[in-house]
N, CA, C and O of each residue as an XYZ file, in Angstrom:
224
protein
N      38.545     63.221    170.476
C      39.405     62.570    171.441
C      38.926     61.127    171.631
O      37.753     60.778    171.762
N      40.152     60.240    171.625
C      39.338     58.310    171.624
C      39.595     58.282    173.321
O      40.598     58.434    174.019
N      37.838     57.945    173.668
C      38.246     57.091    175.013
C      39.323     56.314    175.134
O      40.003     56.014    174.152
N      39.619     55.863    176.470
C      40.651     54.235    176.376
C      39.965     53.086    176.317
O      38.742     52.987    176.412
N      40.819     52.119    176.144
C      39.917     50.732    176.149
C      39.578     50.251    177.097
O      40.395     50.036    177.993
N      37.860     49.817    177.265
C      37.452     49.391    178.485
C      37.889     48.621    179.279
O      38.315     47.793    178.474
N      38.106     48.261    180.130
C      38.892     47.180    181.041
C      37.542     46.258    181.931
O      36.613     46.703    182.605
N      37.927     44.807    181.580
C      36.921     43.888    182.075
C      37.035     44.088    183.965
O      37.662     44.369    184.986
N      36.093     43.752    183.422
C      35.569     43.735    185.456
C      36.367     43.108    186.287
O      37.183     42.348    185.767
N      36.366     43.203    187.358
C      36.969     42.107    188.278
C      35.899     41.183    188.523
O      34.696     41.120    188.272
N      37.160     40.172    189.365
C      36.315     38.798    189.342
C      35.165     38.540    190.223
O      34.218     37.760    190.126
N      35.726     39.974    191.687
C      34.465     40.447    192.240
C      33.081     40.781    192.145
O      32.066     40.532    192.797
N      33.437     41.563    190.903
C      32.643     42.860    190.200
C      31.055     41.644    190.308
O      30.187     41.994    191.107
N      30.902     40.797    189.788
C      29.944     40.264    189.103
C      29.896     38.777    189.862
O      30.734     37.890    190.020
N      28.338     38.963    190.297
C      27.866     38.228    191.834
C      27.258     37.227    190.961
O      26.432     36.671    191.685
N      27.211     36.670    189.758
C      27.078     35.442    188.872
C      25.542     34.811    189.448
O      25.345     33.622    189.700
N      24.546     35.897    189.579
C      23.359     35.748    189.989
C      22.318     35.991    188.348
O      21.105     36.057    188.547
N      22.597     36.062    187.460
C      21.762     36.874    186.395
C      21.682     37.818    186.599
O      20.495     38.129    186.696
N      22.407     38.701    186.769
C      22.008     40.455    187.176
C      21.925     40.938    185.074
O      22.569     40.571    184.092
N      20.582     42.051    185.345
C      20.198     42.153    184.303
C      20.545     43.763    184.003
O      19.444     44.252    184.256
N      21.229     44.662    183.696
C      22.534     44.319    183.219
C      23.241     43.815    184.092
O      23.172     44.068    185.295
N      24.328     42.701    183.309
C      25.420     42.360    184.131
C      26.937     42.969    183.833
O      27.358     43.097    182.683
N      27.680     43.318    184.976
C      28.671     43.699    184.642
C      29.447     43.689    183.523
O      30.034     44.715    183.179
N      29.563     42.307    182.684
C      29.662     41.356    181.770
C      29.124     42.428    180.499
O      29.822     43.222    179.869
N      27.689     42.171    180.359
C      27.083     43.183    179.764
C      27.470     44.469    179.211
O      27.701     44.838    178.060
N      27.479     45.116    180.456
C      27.654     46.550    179.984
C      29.415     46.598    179.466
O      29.867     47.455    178.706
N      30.080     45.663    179.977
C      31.553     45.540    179.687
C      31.853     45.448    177.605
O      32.504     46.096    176.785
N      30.932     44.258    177.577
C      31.258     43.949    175.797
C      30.166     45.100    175.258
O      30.607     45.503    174.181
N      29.230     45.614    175.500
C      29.111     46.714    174.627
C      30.289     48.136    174.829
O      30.756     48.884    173.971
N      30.458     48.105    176.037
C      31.264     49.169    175.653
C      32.925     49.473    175.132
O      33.693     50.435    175.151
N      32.967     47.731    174.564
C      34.146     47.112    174.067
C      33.309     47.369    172.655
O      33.711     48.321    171.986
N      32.282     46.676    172.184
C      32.134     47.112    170.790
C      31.725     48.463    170.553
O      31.299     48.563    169.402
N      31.678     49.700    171.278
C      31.385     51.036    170.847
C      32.581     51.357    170.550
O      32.706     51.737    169.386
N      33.798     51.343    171.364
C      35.287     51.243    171.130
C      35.616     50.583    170.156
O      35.648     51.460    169.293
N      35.887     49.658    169.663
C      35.854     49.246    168.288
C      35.778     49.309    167.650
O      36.627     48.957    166.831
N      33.984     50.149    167.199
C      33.702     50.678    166.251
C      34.248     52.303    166.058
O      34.334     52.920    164.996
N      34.561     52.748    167.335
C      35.398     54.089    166.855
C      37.091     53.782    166.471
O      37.665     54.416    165.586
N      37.726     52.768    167.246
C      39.182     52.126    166.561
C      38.896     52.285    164.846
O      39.405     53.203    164.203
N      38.107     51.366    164.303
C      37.553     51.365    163.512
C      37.188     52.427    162.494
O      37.348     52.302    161.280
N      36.672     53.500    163.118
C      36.521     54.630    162.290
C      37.314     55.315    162.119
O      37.465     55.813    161.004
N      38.198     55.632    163.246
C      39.181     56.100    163.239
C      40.413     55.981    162.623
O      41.135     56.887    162.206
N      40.608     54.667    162.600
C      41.732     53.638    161.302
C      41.469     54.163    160.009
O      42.381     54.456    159.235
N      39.800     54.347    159.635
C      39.321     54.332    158.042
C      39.773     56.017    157.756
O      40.385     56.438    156.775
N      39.370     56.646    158.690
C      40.020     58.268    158.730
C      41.280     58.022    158.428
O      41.601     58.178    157.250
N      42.058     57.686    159.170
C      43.527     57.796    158.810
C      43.682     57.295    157.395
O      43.735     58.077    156.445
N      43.742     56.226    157.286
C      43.539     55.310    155.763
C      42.738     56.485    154.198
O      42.983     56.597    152.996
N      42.112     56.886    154.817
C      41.522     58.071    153.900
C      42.185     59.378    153.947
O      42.204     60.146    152.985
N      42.796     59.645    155.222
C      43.700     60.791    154.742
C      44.744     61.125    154.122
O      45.108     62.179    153.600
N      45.433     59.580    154.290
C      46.715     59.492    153.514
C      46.864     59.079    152.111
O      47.951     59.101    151.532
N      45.462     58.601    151.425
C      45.030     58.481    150.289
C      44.824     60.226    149.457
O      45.188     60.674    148.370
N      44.190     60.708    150.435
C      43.975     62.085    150.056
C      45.509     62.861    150.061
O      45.487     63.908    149.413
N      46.377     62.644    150.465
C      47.441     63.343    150.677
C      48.358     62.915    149.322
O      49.122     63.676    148.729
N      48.117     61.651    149.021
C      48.880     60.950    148.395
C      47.904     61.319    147.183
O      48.571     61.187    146.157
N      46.951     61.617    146.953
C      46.313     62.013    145.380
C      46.645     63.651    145.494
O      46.438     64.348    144.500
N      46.916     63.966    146.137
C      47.080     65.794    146.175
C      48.389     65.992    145.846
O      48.759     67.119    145.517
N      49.302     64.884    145.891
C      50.557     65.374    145.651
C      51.100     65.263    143.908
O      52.213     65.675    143.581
């Protein structure tokens, strides 16, 4: 099952002090973990229909 796509913080969210993680932070990694499953997930598809298409 694909998570949804993360949604950036509000403008609240993040008190623009250096907070270590910053909202910011934890936001773009969990934009590139998503990505990389978009990503995998695309190459799955892309490979199944190759496989479907050599089976026929």
């Amino acid at each position: 099952m694909m998570r949804e796509k993360p949604t950036p913080p509000e403008d609240y969210e993040c008190c623009e002090s250096g907070c270590s993680p910053c909202v910011w932070d934890t936001y773009y990694e969990d934009m590139q973990a998503w990505q990389a499953e978009q990503n995998a997930a695309k190459q799955a598809a892309e490979q199944a229909a190759v496989d479907v298409k050599n089976a026929e």
